[in-house]
C-alpha positions as CSV (number, residue, x, y, z in Angstrom):
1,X,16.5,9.0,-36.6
2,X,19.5,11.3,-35.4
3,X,17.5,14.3,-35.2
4,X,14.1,12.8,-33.4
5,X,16.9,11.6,-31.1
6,X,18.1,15.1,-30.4
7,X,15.1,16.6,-30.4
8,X,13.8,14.2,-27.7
9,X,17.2,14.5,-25.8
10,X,17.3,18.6,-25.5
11,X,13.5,17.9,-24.5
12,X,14.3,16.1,-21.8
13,X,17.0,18.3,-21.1
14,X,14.1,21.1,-20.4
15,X,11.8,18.8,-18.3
16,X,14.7,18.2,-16.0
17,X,16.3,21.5,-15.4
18,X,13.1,23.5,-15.9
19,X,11.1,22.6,-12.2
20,X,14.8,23.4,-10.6
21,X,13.4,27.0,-11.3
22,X,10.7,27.9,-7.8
23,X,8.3,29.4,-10.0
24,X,5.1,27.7,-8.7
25,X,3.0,28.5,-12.5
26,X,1.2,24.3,-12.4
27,X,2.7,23.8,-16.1
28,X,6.1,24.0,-14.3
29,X,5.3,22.5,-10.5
30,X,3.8,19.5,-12.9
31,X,6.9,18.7,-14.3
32,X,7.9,17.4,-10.4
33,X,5.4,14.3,-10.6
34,X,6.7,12.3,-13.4
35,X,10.2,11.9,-12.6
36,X,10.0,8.4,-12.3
37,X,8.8,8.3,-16.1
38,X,11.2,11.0,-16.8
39,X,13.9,8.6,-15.5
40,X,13.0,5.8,-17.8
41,X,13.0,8.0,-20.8
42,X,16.2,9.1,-20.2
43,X,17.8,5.9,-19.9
44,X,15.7,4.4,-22.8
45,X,17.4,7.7,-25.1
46,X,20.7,6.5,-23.4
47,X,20.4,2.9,-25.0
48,X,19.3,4.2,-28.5
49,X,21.5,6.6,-28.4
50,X,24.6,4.4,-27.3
51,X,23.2,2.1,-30.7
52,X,22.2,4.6,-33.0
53,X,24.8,7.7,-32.9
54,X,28.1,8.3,-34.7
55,X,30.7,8.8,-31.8
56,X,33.2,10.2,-34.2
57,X,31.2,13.4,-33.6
58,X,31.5,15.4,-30.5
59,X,27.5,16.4,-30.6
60,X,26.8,12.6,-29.9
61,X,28.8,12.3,-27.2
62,X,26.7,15.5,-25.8
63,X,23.6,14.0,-26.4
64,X,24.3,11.1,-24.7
65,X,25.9,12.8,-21.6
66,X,22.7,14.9,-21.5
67,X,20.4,11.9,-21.3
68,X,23.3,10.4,-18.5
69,X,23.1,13.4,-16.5
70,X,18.9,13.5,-16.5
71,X,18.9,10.1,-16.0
72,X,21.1,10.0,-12.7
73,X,19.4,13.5,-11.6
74,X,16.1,11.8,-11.7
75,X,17.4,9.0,-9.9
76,X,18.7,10.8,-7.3
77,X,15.1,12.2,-6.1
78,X,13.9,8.4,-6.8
79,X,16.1,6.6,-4.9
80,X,14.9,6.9,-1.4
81,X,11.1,5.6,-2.5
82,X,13.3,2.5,-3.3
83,X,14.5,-0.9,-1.3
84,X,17.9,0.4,-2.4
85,X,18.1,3.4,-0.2
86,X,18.4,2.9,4.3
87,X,14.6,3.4,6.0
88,X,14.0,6.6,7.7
89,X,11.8,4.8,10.1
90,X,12.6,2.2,12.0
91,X,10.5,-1.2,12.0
92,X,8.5,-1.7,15.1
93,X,9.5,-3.7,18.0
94,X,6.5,-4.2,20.2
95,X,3.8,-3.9,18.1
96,X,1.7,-3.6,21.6
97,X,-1.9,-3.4,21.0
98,X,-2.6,-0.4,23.3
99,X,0.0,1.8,21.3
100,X,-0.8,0.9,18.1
101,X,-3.0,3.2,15.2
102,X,-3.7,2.1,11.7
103,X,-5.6,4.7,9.2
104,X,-6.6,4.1,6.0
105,X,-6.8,6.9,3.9
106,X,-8.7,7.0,1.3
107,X,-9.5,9.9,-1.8
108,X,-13.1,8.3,-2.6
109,X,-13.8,10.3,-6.0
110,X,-16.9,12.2,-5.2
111,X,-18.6,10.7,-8.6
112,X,-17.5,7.5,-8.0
113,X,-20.6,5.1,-6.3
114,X,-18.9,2.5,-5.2
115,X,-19.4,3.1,-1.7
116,X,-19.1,-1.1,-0.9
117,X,-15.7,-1.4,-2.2
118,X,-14.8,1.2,0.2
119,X,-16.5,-0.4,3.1
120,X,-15.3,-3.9,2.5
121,X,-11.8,-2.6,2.9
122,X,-12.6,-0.9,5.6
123,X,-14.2,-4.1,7.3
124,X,-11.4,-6.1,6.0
125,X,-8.6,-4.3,7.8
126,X,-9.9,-2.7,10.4
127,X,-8.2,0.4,10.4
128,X,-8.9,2.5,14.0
129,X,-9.2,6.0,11.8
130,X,-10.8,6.4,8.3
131,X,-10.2,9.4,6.0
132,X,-12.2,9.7,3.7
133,X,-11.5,12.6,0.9
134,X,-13.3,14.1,-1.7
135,X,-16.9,12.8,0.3
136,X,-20.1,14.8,-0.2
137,X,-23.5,14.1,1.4
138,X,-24.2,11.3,-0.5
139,X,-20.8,9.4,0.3
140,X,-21.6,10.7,4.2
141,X,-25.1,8.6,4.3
142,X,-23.1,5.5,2.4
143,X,-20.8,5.8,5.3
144,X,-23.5,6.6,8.1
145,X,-23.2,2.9,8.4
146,X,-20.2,3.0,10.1
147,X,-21.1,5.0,12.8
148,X,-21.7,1.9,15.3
149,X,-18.1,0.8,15.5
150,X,-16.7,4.6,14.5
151,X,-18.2,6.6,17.2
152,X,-16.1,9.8,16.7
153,X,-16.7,11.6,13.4
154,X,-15.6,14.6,12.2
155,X,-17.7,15.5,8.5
156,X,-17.5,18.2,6.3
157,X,-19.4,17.5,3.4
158,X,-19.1,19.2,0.1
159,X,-19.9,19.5,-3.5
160,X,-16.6,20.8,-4.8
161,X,-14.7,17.7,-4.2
162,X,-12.7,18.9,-1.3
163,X,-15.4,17.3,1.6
164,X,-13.3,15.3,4.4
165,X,-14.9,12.7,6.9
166,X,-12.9,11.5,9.6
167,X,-14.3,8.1,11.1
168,X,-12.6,6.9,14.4
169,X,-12.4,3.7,17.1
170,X,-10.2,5.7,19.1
171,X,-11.4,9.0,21.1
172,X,-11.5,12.3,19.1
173,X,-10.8,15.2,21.1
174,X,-10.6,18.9,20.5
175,X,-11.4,18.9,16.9
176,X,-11.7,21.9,14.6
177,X,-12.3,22.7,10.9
178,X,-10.5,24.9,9.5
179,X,-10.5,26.5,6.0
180,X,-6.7,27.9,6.1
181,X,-5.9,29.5,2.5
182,X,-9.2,28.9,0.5
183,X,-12.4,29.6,1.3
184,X,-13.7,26.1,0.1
185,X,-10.5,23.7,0.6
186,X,-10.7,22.5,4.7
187,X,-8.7,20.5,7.0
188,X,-9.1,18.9,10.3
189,X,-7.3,19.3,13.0
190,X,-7.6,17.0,16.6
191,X,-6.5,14.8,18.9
192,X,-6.6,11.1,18.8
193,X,-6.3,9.1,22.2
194,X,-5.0,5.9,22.0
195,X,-5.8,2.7,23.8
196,X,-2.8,3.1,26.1
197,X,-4.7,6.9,26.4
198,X,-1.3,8.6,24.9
199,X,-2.6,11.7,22.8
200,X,-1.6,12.0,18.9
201,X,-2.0,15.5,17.6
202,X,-3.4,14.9,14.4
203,X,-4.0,16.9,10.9
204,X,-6.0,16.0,7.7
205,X,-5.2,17.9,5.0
206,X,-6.5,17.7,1.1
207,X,-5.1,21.4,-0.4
208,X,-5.9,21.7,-4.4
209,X,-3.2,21.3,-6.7
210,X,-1.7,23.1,-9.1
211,X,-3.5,22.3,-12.6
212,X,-5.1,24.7,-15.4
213,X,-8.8,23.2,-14.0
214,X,-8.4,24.2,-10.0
215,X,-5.0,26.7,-9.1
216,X,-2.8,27.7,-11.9
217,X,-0.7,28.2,-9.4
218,X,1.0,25.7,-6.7
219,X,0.7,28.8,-4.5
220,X,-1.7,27.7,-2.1
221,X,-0.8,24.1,-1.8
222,X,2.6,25.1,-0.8
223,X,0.8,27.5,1.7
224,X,-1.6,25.2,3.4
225,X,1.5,22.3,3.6
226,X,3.6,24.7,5.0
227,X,1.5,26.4,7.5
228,X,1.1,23.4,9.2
229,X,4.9,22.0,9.1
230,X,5.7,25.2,10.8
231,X,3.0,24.8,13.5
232,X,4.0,21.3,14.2
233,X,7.9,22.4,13.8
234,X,8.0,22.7,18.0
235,X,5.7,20.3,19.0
236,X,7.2,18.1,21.4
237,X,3.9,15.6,21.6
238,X,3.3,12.8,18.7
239,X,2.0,14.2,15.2
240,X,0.7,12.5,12.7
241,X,0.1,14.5,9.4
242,X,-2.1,12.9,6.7
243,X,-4.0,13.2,3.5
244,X,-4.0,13.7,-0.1
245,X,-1.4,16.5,-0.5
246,X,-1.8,16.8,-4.4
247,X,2.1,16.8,-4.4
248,X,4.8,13.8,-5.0
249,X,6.6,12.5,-2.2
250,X,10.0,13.8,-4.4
251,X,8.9,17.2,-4.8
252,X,11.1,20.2,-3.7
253,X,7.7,21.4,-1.7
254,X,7.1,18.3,0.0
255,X,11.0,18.1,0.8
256,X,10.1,21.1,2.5
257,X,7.3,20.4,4.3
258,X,9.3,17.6,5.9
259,X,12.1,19.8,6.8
260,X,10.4,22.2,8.4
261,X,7.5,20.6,10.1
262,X,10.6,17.5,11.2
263,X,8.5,14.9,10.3
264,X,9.5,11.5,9.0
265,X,8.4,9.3,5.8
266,X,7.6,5.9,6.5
267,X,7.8,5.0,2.6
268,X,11.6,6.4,2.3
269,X,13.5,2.9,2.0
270,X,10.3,0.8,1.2
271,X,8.8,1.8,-1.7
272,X,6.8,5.0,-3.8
273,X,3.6,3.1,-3.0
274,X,1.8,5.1,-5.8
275,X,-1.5,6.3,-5.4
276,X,-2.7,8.0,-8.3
277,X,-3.7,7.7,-10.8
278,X,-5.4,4.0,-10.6
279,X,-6.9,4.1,-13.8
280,X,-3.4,5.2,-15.6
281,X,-0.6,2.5,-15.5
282,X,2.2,4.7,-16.7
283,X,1.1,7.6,-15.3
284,X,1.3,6.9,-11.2
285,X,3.0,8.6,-8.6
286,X,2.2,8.4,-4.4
287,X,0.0,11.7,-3.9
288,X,-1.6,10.4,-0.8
289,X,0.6,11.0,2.4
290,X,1.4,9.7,6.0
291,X,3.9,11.8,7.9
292,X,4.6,11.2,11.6
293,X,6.6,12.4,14.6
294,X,9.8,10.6,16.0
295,X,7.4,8.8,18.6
296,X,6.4,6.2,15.8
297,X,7.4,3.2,14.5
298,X,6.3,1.9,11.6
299,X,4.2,-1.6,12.1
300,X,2.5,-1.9,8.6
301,X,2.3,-0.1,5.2
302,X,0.3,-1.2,2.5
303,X,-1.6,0.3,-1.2
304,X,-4.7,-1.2,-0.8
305,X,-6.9,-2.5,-3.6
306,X,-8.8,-0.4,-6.4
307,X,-12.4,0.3,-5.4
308,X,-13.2,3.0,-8.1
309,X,-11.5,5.9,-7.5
310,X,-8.9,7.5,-9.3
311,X,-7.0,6.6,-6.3
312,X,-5.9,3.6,-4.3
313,X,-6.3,3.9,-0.7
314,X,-3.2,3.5,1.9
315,X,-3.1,1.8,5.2
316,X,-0.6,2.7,7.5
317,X,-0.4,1.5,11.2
318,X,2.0,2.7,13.9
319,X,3.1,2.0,16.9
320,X,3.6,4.5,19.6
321,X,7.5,3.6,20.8
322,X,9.0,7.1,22.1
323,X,12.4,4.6,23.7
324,X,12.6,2.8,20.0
325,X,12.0,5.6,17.8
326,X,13.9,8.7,19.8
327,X,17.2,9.2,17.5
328,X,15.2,8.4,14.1
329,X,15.5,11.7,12.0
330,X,14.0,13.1,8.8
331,X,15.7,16.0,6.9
332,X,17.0,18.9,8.6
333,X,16.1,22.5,7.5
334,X,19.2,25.4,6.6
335,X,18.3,29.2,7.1
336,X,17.7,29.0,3.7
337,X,14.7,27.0,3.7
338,X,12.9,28.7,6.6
339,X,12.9,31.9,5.1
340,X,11.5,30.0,1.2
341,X,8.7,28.7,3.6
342,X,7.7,32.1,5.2
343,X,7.6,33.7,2.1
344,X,5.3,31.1,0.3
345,X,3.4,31.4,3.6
346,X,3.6,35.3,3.4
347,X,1.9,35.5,-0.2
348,X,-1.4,34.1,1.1
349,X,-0.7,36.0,4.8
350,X,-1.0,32.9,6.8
351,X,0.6,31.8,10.0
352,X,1.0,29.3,12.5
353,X,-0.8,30.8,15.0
354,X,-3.7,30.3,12.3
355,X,-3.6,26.7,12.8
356,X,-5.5,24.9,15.3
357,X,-3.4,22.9,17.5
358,X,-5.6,20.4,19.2
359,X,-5.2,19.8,23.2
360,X,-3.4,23.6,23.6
361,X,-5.5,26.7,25.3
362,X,-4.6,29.9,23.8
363,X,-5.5,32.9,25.5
């Protein structure tokens, strides 16, 4: 029992330390999304460890100090997806019709065919913007049906499981599709007008992950998530940022992303409202993403129910408050972290001017 109990412990000790190294290979930018598990393993080799060690030796006493240390280090990038930590964004006040947007966001499956679970939520809550991920021309004439209410569309069907449709109450303006790193991976890019006919700059991004079955690097991601933080970075209009980012909220890239770009996560001091993977109890983590500007508050955040896919959809709504929301603030970026995010931009030669930025003329 002593040795499987070292054995575990100086494995842990590798998952830990091991994603602290910025290589971006997926068997190491993998070891970011379970940290939540990796932090009940560690304190589940604290206990039988505590029970089952001889303290008379000094090597038990290392053990357990190793499974302290990874348990608190996991924690620490926890924490803020918890009640336990303050909010980064501040309740609404108002929650005045006319300045008011809830999107559901929603990574379909592309095999999955149950295109009425999706469309009952959709009915049920009423969201003003639907985006809807991994969709190919079959799951764009399931949803054709919403086209009476959702005037404004934006589609991009594909077989690769990267098609986006965008399905919107609220005026679309400006809108573009863009393929920024990979040839077959797009985004959208537009403006949304609210009721009170304020303009939202808005961007839906799905980039592939790092895995050994689509990049075996997290290269691109990190690109595509950071190309657009950067082009939003000195935007002084309202931004919303959304999608299925195929990274953890805890992640040093996502960190990133929301230091450079300045944007703020509603979940931080609410909960990891998990995602993925619906069909895997002990195996979730939130890989679908709202991020929004300093003009928001938040009004509602929810998981919604299962429908089929591999992942649950989310439902955010925020209200437009500029007054209430103006000294809110998200992480701030060092020198240090610019120049990371220009390099992992330079190794696929992207830049900001590359990204469309609805409601500006460029000459």
């Amino acid at each position: 029992m002593d040795k499987i109990l070292v054995v575990l412990t100086y494995f842990l000790a590798i998952v830990t330390v091991l994603p602290l190294w910025r290589h971006d290979a997926w068997w190491v930018r993998g070891l970011d999304f379970p940290r939540f598990q990796f932090m009940l393993a560690a304190l589940f080799m604290f206990v039988a460890e505590a029970i089952v060690l001889d303290f008379s030796r000094f090597d038990s006493w290392l053990m357990l100090g190793i499974a302290l240390g990874s348990f608190c280090f996991h924690c620490g990038w926890i924490l803020p997806y918890t009640r336990l930590f303050p909010v980064e964004v501040k309740t609404a006040k108002h929650r005045e019709p006319e300045n008011l947007i809830r999107i559901l966001t929603a990574n379909v499956l592309m095999p999955n065919r149950n295109a009425d679970g999706l469309l009952h939520l959709v009915k049920k809550h009423q969201p003003d913007v639907l985006v809807a991920l991994e969709t190919n021309l079959w799951w764009e004439e399931q949803l054709r049906v919403l086209e009476n209410e959702y005037r404004y569309t934006i589609k991009c069907p594909l077989e690769n499981k990267y098609g986006m449709h965008v399905y919107s109450r609220l005026q679309l303006e400006d809108a573009a599709i863009q393929y920024l790193v990979e040839p077959d991976v797009p985004s959208m890019h537009a403006l949304v007008v609210l009721r009170s006919s304020k303009k939202v700059r808005v961007h839906f991004l799905h980039p592939a992950p790092p895995s050994p079955t689509e990049n075996l690097a997290s290269s691109e991601r990190d690109a595509e998530l950071l190309v657009v933080a950067k082009s939003v970075s000195d935007e002084l209009s309202p931004i919303i940022v959304t999608g299925d980012l195929n990274d953890v909220a805890w992640s040093s890239t996502t960190r990133l992303f929301r230091k450079i770009s300045g944007l703020l996560d509603p979940r931080i001091g609410r909960g990891m409202f998990n995602t993925f993977h619906a069909d895997i109890l002990i195996a979730r983590w939130p890989l679908d993403h709202l991020f929004h500007s300093e003009h928001f508050t938040l009004a509602h955040i929810e998981r919604l129910p299962y429908f089929g896919s591999d992942h649950f959809p989310m439902l955010v709504e925020l209200e437009y408050d500029e007054t209430h929301g103006a000294d809110q603030q998200g992480l701030l970026a060092e020198q240090e972290d610019h120049e990371w995010a220009e390099r992992k931009m330079d190794e696929h030669e992207v830049e900001e001017s590359d990204v469309h930025e609805p409601g500006k003329r460029k000459f």
